[in-house]
N, CA and C of each residue as an Amber inpcrd file, in Angstrom:
protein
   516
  -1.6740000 -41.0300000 -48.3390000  -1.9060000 -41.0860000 -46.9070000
  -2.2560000 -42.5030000 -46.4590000  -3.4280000 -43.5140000 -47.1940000
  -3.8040000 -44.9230000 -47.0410000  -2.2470000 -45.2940000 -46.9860000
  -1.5560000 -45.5940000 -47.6040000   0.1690000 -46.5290000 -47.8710000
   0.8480000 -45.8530000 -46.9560000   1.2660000 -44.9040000 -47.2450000
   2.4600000 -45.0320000 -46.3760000   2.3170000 -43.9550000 -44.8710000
   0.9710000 -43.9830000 -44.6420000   0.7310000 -43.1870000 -43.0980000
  -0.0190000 -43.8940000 -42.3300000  -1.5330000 -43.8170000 -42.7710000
  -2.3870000 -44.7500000 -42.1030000  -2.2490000 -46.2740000 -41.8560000
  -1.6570000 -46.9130000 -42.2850000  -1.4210000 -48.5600000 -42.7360000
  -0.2890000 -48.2280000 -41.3590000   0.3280000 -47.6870000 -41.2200000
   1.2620000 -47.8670000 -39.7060000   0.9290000 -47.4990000 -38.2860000
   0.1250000 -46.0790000 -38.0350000  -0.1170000 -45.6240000 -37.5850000
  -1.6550000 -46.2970000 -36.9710000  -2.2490000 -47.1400000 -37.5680000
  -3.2680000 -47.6930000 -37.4540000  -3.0550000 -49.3770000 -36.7140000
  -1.7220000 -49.7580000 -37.0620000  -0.8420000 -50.6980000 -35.9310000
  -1.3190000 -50.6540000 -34.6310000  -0.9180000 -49.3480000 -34.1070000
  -0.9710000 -49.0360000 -32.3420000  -2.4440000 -48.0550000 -31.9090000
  -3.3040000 -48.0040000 -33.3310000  -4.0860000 -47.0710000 -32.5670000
  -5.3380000 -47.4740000 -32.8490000  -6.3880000 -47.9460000 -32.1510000
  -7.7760000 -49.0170000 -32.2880000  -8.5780000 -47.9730000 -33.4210000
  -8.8560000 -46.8430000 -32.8890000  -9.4760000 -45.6010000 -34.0570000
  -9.3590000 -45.2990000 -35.0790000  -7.8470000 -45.6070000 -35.4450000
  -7.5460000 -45.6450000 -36.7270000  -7.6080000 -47.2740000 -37.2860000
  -7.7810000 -47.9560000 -36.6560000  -7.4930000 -48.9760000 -37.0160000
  -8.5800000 -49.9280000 -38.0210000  -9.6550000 -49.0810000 -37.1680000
 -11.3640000 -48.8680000 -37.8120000 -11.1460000 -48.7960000 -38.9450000
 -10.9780000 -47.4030000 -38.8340000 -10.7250000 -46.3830000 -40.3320000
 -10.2460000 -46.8850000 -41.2400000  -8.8610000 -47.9540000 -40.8610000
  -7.9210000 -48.7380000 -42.0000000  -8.7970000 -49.4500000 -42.9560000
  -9.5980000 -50.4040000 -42.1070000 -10.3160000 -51.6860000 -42.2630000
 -11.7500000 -51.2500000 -43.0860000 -12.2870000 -49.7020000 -42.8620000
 -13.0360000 -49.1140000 -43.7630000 -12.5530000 -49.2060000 -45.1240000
 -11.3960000 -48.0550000 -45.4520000 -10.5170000 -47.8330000 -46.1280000
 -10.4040000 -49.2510000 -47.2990000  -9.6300000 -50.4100000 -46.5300000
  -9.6370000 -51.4580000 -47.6680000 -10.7070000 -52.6410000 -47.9960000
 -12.0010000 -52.3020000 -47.6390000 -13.1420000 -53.0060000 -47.8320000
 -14.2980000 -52.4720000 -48.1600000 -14.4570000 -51.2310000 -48.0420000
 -15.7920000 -50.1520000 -48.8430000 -15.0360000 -50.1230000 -50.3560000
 -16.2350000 -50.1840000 -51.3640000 -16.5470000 -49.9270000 -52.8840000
 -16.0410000 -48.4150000 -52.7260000 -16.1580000 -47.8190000 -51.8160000
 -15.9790000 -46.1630000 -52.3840000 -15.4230000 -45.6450000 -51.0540000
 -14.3080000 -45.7050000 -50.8080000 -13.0890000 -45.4140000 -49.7470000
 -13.2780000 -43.6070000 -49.4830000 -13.5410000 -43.8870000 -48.2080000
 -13.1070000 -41.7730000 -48.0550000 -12.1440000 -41.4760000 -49.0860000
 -11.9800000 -40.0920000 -48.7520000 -10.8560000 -39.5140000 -49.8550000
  -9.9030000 -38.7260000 -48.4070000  -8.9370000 -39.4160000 -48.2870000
  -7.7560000 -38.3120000 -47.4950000  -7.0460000 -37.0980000 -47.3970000
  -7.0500000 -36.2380000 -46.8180000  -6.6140000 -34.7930000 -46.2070000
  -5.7630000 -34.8170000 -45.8780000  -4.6370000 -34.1830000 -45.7980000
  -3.7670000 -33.6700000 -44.5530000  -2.8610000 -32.3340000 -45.1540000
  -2.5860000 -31.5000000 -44.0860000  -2.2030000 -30.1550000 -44.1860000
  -0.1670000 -30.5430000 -44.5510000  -0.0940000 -31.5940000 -44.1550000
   1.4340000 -31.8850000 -44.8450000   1.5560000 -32.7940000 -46.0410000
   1.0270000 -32.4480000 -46.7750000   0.7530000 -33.4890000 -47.4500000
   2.1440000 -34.4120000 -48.5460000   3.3860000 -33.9940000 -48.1790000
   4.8300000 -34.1590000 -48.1550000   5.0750000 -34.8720000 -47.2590000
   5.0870000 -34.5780000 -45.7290000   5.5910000 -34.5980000 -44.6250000
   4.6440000 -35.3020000 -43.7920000   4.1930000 -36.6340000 -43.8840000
   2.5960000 -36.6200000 -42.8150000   3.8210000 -37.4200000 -41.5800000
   4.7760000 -37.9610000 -41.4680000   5.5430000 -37.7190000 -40.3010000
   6.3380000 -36.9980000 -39.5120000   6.2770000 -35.2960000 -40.0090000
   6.6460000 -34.3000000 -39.8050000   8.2370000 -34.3980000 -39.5350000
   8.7670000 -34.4840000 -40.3380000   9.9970000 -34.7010000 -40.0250000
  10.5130000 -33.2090000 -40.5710000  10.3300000 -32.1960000 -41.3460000
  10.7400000 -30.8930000 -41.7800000  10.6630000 -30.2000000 -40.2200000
  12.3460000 -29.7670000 -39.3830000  12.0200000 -28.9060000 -38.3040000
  11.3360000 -27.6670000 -38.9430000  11.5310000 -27.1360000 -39.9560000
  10.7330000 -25.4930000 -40.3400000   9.5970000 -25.2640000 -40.5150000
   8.8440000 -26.8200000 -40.0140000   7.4830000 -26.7250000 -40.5000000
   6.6970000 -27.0680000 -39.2220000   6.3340000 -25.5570000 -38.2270000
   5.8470000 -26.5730000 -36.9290000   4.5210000 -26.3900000 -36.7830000
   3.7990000 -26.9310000 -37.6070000   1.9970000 -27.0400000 -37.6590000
   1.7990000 -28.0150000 -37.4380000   1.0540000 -28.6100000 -36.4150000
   0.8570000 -29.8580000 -36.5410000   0.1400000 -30.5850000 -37.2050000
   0.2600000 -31.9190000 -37.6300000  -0.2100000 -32.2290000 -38.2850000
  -1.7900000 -32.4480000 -38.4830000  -2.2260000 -32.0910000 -39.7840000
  -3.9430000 -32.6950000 -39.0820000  -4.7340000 -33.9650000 -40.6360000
  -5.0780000 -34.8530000 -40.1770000  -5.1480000 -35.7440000 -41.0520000
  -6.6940000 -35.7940000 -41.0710000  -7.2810000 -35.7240000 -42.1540000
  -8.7440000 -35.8960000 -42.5670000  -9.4260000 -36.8310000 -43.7010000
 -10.7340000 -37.8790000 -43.1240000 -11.2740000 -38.3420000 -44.3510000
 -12.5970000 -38.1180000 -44.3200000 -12.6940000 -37.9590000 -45.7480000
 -14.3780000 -37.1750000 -45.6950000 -14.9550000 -37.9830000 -47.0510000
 -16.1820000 -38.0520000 -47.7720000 -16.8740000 -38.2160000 -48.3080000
 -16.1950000 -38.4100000 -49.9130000 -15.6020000 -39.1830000 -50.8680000
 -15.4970000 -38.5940000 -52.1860000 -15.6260000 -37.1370000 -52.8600000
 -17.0950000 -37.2580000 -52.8030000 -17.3790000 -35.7290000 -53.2040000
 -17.1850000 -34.2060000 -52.5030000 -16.6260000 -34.8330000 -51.3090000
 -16.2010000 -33.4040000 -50.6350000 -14.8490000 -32.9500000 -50.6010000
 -14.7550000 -31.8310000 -51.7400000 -13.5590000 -32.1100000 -52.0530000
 -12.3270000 -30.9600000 -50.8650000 -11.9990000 -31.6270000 -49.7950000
 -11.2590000 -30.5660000 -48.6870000 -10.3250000 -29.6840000 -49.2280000
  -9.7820000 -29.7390000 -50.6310000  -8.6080000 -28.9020000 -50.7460000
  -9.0810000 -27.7640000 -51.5500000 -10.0750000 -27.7550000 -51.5890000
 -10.4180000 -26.5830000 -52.5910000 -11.6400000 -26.3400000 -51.7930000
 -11.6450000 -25.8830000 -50.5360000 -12.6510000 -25.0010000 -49.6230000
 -12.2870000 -24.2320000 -48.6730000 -13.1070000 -23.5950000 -48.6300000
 -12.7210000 -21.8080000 -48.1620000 -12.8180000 -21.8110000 -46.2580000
 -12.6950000 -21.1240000 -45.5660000 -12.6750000 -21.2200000 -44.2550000
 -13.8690000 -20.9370000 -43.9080000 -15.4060000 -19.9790000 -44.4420000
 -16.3730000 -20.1030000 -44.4570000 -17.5240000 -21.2500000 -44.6190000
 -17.0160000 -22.3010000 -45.5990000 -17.5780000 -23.3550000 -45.8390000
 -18.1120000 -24.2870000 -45.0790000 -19.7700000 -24.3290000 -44.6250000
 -20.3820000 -25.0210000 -43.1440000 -19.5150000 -26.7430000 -43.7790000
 -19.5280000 -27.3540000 -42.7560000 -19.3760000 -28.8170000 -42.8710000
 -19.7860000 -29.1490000 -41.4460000 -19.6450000 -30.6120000 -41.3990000
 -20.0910000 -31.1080000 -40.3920000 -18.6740000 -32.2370000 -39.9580000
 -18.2000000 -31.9540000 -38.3120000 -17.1190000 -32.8770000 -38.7100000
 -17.1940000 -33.6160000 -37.3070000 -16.5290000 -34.6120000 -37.2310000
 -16.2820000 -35.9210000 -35.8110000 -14.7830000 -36.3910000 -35.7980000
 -14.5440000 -35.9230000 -34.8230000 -13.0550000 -36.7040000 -34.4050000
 -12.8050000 -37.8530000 -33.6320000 -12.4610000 -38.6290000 -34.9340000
 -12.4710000 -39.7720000 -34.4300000 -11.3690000 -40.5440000 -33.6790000
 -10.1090000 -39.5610000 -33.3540000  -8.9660000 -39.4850000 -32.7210000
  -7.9280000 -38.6460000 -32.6590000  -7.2790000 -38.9460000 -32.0690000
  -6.2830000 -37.6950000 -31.3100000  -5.0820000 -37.9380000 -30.5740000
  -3.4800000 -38.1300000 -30.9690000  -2.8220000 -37.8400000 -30.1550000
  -1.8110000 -37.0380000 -30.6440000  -0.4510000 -37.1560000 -30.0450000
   0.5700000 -36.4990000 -29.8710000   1.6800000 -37.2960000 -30.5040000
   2.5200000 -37.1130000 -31.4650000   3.5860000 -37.8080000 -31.4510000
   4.8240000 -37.1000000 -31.6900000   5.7820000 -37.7520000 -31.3570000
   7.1140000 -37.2440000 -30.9070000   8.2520000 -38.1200000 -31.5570000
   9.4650000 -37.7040000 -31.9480000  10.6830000 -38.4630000 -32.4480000
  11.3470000 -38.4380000 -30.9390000  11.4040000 -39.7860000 -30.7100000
  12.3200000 -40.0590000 -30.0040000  14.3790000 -39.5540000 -30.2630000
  14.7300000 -38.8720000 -29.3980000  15.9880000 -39.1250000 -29.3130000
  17.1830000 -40.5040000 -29.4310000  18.3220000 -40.3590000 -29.9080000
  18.6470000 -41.8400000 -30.2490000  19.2690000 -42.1760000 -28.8870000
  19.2310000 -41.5830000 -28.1880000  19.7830000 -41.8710000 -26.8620000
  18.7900000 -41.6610000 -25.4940000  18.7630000 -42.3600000 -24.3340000
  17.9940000 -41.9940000 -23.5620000  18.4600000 -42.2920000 -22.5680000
  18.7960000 -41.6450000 -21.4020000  19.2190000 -41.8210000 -19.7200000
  18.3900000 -41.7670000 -18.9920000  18.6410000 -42.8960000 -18.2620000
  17.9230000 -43.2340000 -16.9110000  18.5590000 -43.6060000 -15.7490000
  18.4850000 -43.8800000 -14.7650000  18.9410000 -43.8940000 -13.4770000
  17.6500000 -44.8160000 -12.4530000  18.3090000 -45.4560000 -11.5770000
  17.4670000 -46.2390000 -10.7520000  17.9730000 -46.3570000  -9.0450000
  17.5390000 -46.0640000  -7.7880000  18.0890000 -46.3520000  -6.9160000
  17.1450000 -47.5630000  -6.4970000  17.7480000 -48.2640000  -5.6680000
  17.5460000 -49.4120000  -4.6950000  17.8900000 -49.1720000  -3.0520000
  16.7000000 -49.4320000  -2.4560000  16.9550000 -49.2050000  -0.6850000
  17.0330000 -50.8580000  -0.3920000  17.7440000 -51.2740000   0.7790000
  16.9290000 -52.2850000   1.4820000  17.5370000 -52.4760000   2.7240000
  16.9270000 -53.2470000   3.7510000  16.7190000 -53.1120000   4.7430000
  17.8150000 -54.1260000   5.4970000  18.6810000 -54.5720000   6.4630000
  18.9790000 -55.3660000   6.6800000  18.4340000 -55.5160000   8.0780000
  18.5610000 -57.0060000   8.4130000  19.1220000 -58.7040000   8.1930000
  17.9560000 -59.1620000   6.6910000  17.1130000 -58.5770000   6.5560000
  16.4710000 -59.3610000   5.8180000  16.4850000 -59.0920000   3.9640000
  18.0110000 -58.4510000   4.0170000  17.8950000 -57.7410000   3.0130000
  19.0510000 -58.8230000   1.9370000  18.7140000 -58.7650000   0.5470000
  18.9030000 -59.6780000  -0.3610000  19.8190000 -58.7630000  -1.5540000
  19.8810000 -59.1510000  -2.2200000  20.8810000 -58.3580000  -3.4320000
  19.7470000 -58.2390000  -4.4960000  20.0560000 -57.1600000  -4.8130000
  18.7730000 -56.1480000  -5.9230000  18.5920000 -56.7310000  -6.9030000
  17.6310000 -56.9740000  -7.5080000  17.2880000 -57.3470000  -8.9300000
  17.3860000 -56.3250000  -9.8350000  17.6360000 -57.1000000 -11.0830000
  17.3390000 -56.3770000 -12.0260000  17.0670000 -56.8140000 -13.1800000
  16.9060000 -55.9720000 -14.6130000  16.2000000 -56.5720000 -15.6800000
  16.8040000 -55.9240000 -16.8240000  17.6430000 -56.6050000 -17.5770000
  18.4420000 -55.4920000 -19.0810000  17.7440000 -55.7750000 -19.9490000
  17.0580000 -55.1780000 -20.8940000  15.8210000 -55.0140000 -22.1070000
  17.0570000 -54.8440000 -22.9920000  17.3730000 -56.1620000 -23.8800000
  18.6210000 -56.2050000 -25.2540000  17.8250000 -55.7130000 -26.2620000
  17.9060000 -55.1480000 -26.6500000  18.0010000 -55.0400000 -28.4890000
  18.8850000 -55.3070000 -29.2500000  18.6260000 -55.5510000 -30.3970000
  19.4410000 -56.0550000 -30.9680000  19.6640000 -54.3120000 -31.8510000
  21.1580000 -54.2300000 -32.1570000  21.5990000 -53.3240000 -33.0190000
  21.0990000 -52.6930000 -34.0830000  20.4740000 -53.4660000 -35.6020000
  20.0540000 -53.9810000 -36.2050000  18.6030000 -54.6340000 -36.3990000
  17.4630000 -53.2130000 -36.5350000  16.3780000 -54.4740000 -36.6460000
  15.8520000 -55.5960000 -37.0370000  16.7170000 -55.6730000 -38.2220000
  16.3790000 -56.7680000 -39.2950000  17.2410000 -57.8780000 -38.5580000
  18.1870000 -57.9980000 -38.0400000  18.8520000 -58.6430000 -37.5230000
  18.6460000 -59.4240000 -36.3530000  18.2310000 -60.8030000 -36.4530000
  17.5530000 -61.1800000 -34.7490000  18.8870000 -61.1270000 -33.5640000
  18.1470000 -61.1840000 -32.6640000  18.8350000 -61.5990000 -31.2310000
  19.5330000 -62.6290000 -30.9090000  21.5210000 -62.9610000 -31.3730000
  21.7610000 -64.1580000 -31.6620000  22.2670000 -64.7150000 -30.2110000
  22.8510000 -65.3010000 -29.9820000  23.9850000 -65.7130000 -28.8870000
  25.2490000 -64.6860000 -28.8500000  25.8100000 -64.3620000 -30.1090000
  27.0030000 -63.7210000 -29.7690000  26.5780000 -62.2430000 -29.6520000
  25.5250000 -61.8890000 -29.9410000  25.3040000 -60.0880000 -30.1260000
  24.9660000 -60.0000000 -28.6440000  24.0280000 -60.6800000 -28.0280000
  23.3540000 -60.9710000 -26.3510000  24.8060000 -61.0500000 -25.3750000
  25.8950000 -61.5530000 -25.7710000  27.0410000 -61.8050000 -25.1940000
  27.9370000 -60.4510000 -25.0330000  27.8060000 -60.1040000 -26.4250000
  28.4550000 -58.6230000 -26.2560000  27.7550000 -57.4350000 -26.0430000
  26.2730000 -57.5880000 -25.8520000  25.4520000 -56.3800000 -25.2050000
  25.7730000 -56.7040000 -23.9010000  25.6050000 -57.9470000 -22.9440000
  25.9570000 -58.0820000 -21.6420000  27.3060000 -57.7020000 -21.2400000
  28.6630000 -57.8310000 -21.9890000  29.4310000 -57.3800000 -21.7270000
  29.8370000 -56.0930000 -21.9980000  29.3750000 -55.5710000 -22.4010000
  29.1160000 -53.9490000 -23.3310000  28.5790000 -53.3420000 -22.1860000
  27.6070000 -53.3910000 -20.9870000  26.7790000 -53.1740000 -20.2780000
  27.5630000 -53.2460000 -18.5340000  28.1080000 -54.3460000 -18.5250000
  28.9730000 -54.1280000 -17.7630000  29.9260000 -53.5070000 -17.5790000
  31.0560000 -53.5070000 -18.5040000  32.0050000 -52.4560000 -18.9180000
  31.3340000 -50.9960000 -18.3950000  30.0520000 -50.6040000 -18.8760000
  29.9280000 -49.0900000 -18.9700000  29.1790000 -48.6560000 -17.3990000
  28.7370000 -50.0310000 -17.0260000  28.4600000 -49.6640000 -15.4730000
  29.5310000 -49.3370000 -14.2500000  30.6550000 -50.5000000 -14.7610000
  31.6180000 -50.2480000 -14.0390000  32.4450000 -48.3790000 -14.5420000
  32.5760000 -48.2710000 -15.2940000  33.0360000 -46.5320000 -16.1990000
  32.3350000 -45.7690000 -15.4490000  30.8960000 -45.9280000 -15.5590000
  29.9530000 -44.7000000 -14.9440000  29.5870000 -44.8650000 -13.5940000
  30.2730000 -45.3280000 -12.6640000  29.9860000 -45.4740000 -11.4210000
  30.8550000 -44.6060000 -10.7700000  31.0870000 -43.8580000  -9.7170000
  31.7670000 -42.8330000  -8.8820000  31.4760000 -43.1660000  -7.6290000
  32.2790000 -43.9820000  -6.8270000  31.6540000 -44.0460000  -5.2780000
  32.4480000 -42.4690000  -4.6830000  31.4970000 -42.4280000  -3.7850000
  32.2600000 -41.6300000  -2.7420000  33.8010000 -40.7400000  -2.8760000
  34.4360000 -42.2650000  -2.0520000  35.7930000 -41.9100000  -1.8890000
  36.5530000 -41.5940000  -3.0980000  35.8930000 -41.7650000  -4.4720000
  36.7030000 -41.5790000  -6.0850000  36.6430000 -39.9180000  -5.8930000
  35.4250000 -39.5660000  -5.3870000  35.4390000 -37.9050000  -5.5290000
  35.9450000 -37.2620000  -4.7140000  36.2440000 -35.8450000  -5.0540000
  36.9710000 -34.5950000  -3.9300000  36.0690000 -34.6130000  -3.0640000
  36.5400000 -34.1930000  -1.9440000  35.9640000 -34.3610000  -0.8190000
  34.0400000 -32.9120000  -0.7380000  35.1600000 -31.6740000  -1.5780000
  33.6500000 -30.6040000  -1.9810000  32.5940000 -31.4690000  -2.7470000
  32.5780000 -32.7600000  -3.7420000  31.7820000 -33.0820000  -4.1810000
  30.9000000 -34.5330000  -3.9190000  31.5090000 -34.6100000  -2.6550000
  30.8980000 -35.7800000  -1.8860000  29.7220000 -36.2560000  -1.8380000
  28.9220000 -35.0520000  -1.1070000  27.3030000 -34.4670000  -1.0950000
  26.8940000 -34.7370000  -2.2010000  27.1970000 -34.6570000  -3.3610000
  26.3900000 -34.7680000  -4.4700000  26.3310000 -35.9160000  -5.0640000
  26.2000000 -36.9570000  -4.1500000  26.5860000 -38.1890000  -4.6490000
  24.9730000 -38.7930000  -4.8630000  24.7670000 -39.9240000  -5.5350000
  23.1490000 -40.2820000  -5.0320000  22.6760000 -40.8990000  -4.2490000
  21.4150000 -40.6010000  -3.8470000  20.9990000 -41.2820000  -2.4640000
  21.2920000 -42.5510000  -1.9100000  21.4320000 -42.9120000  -3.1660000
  21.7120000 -44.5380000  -2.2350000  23.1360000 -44.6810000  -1.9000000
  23.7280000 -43.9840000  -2.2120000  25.3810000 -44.0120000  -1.9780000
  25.7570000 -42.8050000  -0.8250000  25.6540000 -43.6280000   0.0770000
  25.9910000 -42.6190000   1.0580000  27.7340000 -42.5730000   1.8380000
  27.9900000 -41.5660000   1.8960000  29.5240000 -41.3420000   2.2090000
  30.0630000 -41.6850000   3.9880000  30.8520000 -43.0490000   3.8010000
  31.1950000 -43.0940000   5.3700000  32.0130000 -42.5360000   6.5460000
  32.5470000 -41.7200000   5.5370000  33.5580000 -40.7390000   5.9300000
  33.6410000 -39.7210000   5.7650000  34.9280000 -38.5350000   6.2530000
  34.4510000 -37.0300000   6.2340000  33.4550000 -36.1610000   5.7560000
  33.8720000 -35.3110000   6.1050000  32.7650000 -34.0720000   6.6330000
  31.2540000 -33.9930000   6.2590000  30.4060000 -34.9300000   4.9740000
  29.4130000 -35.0680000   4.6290000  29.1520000 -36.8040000   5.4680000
  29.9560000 -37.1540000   6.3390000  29.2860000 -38.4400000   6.4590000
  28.7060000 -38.8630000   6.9320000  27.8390000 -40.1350000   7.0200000
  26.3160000 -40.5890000   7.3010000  26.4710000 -41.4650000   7.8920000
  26.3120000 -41.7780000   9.0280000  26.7560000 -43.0610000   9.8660000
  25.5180000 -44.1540000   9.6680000  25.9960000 -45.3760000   9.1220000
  24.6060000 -46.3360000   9.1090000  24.4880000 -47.2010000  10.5130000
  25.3540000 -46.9290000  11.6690000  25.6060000 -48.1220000  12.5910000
  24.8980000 -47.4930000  13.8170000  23.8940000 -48.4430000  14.5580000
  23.0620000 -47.9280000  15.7540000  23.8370000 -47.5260000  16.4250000
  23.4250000 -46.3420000  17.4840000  24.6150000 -45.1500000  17.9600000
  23.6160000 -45.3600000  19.2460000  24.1510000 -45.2850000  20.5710000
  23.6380000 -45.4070000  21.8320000  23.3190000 -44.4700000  22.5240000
């Protein structure tokens, strides 16, 4: 559990991070628990207990005690974790106002492919063009769609013509 759970998990989390710094500088280190003791990143779907990770005293030995057994215990943290999906969609609209209105910003967060692999000139070149390509693909104005699926367009794209249309021009 010290190697290959706590030592990462203790990265992003101040509570554990304690615990780490206990761990490799006390003469006599807790002794570690956990109910997966295979699996402490739960990666088995057939196994949905969550996980519970414990350090207690040397001499208290957690795996060989009964559910009666008084102890005394403190939680010294707590969250939730989750496997991200390898894919993730998002969507963004932009309003603005005219005369005083400017062309939208924005911000592309690159990664690189490859973690081990830094962020070169040519990979940055073909994520930007990779990015464009798929904006221009996944875009649908209006007039691309049947006229029944007009309405369902997104807010910021509003239709200037038939039967769903939205007039933007001051009307007297």
């Amino acid at each position: 559990m010290d190697s290959s759970w706590l030592t990462i998990v203790a990265a992003v989390r101040p509570a554990l991070t304690r615990l780490e710094a206990h761990q490799l500088t006390e003469a006599a280190p807790l002794r570690p628990w956990t109910n997966r003791p295979g699996d402490p990143w739960q990666t088995n779907p057939s196994d949905g207990r969550r996980l519970i990770a414990t350090y207690a005293v040397p001499e208290l030995d957690l795996a060989n005690m009964t559910g009666q057994t008084p102890i005394a215990v403190a939680a010294i943290d707590r969250f939730s974790e989750v496997i991200p999906t390898a894919e993730q969609y998002t969507g963004a609209a932009f309003g603005f106002d005219a005369p005083v209105a400017r062309a939208q910003q924005a911000i592309l967060l690159a990664v690189p492919p490859s973690t081990p692999q830094p962020l070169d000139q040519r990979m940055l070149v073909q994520i930007l063009t990779e990015t464009r390509e798929l904006t221009r693909v996944r875009m649908a104005r209006p007039v691309d769609l049947d006229e029944q699926f007009r309405a369902l367009t997104p807010s910021a794209l509003l239709p200037a013509s038939g039967a769903v249309a939205i007039p933007l021009e001051a009307r007297e």
